[in-house]
C-alpha positions in Angstrom: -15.7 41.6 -27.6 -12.9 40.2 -29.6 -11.2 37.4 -27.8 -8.3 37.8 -30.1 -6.0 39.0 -26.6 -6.5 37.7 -23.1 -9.0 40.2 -21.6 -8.5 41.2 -18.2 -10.9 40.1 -15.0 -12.2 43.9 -15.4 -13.5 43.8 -18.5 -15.2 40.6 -17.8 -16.9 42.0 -15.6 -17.9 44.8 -17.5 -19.3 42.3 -20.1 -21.3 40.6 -18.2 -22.5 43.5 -15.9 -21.2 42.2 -12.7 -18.5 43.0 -10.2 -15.3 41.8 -10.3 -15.4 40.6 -7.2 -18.0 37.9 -8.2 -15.5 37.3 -11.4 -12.9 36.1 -8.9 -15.5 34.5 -6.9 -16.2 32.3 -9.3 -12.6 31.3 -9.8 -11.4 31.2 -6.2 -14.6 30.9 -4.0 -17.4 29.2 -5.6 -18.8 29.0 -1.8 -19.7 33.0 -2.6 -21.8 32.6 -5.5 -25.2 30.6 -6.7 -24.6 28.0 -8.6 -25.9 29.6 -11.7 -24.3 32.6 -11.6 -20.8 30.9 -11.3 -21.5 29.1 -14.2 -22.8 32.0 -16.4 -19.3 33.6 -15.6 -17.0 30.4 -15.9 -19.0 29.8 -19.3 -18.3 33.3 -20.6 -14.9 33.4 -19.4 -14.2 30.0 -21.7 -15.7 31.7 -24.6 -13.6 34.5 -23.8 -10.4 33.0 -23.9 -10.6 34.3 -19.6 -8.4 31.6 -17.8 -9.0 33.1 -14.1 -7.2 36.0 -11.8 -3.4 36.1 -12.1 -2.1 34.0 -9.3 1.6 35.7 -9.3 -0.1 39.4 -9.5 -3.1 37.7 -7.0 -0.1 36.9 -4.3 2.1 40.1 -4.8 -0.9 42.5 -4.2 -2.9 40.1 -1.7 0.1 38.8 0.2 -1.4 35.2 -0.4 -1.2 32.8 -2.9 -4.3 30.8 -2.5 -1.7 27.3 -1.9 -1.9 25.3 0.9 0.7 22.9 0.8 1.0 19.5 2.5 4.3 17.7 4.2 4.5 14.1 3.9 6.6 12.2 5.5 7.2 9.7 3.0 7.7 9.7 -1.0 4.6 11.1 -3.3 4.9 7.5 -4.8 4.2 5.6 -1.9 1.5 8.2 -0.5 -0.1 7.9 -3.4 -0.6 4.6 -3.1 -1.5 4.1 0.5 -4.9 3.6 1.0 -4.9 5.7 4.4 -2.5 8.7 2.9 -4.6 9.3 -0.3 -7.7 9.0 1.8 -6.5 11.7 3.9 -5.0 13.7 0.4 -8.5 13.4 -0.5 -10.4 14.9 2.6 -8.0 17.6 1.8 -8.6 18.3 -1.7 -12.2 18.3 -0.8 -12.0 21.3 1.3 -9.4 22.9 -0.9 -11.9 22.9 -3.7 -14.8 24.0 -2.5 -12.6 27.0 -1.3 -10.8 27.8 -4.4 -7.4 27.1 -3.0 -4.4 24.3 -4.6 -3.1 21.7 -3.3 1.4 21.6 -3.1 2.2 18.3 -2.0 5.6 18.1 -0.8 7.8 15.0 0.4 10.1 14.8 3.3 11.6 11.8 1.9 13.3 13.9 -1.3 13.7 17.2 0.4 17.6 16.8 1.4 17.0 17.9 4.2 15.6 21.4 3.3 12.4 22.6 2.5 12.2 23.2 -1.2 11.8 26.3 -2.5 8.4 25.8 -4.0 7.4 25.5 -0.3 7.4 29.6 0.2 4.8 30.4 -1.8 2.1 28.6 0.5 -0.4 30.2 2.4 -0.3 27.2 5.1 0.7 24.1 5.3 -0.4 20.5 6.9 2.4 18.2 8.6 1.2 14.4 7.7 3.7 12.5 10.0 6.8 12.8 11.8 9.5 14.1 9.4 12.6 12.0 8.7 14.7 15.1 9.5 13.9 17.7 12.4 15.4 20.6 9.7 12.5 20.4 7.8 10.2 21.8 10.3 12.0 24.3 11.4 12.3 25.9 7.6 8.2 26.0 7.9 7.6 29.9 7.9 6.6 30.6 11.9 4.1 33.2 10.4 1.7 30.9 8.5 -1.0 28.4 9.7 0.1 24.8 10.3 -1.6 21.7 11.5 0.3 18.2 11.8 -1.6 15.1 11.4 -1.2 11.9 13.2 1.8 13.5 14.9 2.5 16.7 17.3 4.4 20.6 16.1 4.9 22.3 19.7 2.3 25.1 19.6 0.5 24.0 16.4 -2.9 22.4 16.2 -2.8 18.8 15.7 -5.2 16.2 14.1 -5.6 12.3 15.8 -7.4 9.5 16.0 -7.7 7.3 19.7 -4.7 5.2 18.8 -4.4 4.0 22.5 -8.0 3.3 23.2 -8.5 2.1 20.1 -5.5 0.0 20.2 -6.6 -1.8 23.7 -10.1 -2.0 22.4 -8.9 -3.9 19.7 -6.8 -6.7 21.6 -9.3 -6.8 24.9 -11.4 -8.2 21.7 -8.6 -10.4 20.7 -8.0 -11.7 24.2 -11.5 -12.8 24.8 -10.2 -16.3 23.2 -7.1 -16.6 25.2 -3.9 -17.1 22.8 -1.4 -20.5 23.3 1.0 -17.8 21.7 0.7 -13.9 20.8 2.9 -11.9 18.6 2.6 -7.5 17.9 3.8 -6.4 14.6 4.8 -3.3 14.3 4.9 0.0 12.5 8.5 1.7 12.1 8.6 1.5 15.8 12.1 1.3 16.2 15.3 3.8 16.6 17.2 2.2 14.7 16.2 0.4 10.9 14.7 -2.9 11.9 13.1 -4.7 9.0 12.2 -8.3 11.3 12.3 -10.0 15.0 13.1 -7.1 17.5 15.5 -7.9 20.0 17.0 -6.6 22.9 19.3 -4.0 21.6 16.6 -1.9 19.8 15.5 1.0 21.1 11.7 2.1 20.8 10.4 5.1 19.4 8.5 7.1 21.9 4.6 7.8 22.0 5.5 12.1 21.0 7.5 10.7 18.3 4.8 8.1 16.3 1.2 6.9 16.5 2.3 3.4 16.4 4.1 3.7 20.1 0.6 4.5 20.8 -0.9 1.8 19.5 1.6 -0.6 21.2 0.9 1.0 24.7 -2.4 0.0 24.4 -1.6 -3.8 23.5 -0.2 -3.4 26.2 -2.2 -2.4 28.7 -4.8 -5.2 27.2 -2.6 -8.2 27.7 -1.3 -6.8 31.4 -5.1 -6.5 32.2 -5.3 -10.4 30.9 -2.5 -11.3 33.0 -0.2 -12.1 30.3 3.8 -10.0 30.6 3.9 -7.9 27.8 7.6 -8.1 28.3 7.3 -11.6 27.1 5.6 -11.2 24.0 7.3 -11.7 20.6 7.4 -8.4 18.7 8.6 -7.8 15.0 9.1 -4.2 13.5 8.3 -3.2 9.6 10.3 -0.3 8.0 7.4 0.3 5.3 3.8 -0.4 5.1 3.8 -2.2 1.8 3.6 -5.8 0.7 7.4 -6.5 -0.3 8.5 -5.0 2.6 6.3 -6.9 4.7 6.5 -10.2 3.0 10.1 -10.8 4.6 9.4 -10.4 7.8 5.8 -12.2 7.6 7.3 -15.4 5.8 9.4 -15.8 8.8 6.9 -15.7 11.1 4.9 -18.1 9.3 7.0 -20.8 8.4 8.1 -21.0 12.0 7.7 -24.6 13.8 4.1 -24.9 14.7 5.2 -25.3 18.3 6.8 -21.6 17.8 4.7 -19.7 15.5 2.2 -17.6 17.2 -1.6 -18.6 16.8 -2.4 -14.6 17.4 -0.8 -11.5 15.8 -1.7 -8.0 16.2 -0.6 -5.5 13.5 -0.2 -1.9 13.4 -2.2 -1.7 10.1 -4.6 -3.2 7.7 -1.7 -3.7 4.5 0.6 -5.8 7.6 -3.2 -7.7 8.9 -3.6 -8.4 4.9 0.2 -9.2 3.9 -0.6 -12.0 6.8 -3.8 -13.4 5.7 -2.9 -13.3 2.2 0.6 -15.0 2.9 -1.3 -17.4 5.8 -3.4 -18.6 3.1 -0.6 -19.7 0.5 0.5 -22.1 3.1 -2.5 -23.5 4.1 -2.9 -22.0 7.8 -6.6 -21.6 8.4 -8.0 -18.1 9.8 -8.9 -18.2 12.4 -8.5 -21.5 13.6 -4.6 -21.8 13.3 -4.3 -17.8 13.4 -6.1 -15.2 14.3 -5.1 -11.7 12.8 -5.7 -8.2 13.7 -5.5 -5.0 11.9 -5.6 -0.6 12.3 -7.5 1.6 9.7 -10.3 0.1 8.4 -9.8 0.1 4.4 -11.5 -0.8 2.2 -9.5 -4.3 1.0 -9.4 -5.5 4.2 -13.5 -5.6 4.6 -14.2 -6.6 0.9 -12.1 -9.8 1.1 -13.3 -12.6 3.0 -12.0 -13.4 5.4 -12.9 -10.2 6.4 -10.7 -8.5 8.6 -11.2 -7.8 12.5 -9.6 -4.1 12.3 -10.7 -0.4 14.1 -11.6 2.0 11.2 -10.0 5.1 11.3 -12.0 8.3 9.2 -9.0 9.4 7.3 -11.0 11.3 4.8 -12.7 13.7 7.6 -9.2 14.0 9.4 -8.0 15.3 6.2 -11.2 18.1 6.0 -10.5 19.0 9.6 -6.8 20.1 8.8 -7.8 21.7 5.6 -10.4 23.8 7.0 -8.5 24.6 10.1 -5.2 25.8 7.9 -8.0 28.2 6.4 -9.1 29.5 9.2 -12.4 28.2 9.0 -12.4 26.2 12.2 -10.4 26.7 15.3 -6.7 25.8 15.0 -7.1 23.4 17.8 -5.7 19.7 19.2 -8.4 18.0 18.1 -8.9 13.5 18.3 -11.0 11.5 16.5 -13.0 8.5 17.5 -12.7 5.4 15.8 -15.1 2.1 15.5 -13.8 -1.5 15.9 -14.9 -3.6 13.1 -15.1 -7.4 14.0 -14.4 -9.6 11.1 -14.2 -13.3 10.4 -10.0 -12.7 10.8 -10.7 -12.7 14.6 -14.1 -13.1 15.8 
């Protein structure tokens, strides 16, 4: 056969005496075929000059485009880069494979407000966090599948982990030791942009509106349970989980008088637990003796460093299969929460 033209999914068929069906198969749902035969047919189709089925005909006589896109809450960059985001891009890709589907990945953060255009072409979609702007979910087309992640759509399947359990576990752990002075940092916790020391005029975010309220409710429980008012703790709030924006608000923590400066911080995650010990360090406080430190997720830094870090491990990469396979119908679209395992480290033992 002359591959001087692109020849059509048909007549690769014909050539190598099999249906067409399996010719798509190969391309779009490996799951369908052996091994070997999907290789005899991508093999042939290379030699052929066959690049695969036609998504834009595929979609127009299918009604589906085989793209399942994913809302995130934040910029590409930063979800790129966050250990606990790209785990959880991964779990998804990972499914999406396997299933001959592509991944869309879509930002809240440079959206305007409106979901782009790009966004109607997907067959589903996965909601990873609470949106900056409410508009955005409402442009979601009611008639395809959606699952949010670490957050809740009324009437859509969600994906979670324990926060609160896990939280409480975590300090009643922490508390065992009984802290001269204990401090919470926080997660994007607040109404209003609060980059340090929270004070009296900020408003908290509520537990439907972000896993971190979540995670502060069950501090809280642990240190009313120790008989210490968590009305009187000190609390500071990060605005983004990375080490310059952390850094700020950690530095002033630290260099408070020692009289002041708590010996015992809880933090929402493992890059604010890290940002301390590595900042700690610089100035000579000793972990644990002068601080003890606390972190949420369970990366992979946090327990290759030494100190290692006392932390509960979330499995990001299976809560990212769970919403992939239940946007493709191939589990039930249903709330579903994750267990998670505290890790004790040398950061707090």
């Amino acid at each position: 056969m002359s591959s001087s033209r692109r020849i059509t999914l048909k007549e690769l068929a014909q050539h190598l005496g099999v249906s067409t069906a399996s010719v798509s198969n190969a391309f779009n749902r490996p799951d369908q075929l052996s091994q070997d035969l999907r290789e005899r047919i991508l093999t042939e189709a290379r030699q052929l000059g066959y690049r695969g089925p036609d998504a834009k005909a595929r979609s127009l006589r299918t009604g589906r485009s085989q793209i399942v896109a994913v809302l995130l809450a934040e910029s590409l960059t930063y979800s790129l880069n966050d250990a606990v985001a790209s785990e959880l891009l991964s779990g998804i890709a990972e499914v999406l494979d396997a299933h001959g589907h592509t991944l869309l990945l879509l930002s809240g953060r440079q959206a305007n407000d409106r979901m782009p255009g790009s966004a109607s072409i997907a067959d589903g979609f996965i909601v990873y966090g609470l949106m900056p702007s409410p508009s955005l979910l409402g442009d979601l087309p009611s008639q395809r599948p959606q699952v949010a992640v670490d957050f809740d759509i009324s009437g859509q399947a969600s994906v979670h982990v324990d926060n609160a359990p896990a939280a409480h576990a975590i300090a009643c752990h922490a508390l065992r030791s009984p802290p001269r002075r204990a401090g919470i940092i926080n997660l994007r916790l607040t109404e209003q942009a609060c980059n340090g020391r929270i004070g009296d005029d900020q408003t908290l975010l509520s537990a439907d509106q972000t896993i971190t309220r979540a995670r502060l409710d069950g501090f809280f429980q642990a240190f009313a349970e120790h008989d210490i008012d968590p009305a009187r703790l000190p609390m500071w709030n990060i605005e983004e989980n990375t080490f310059d924006v952390c850094t700020p608000v950690i530095e002033a923590i630290l260099d408070l008088p020692d009289e002041e400066r708590p010996d015992l911080l809880l933090c929402m995650s493992d890059r604010i637990a890290l940002t301390v010990l590595t900042l700690a360090e610089r100035r000579g406080i000793r972990i644990p003796e002068d601080l003890r430190i606390t972190g949420f997720d369970g990366i992979a830094e946090g327990q290759y460093r030494s100190p290692r870090l006392t932390t509960v491990r979330q499995d990001s990469v299976e809560k990212g299969r769970i919403a992939a396979r239940m946007v493709l119908g191939l589990e039930p679209a249903s709330p579903r929460l994750l267990a998670t395992e505290l890790l004790i480290g040398e950061s707090c033992p």
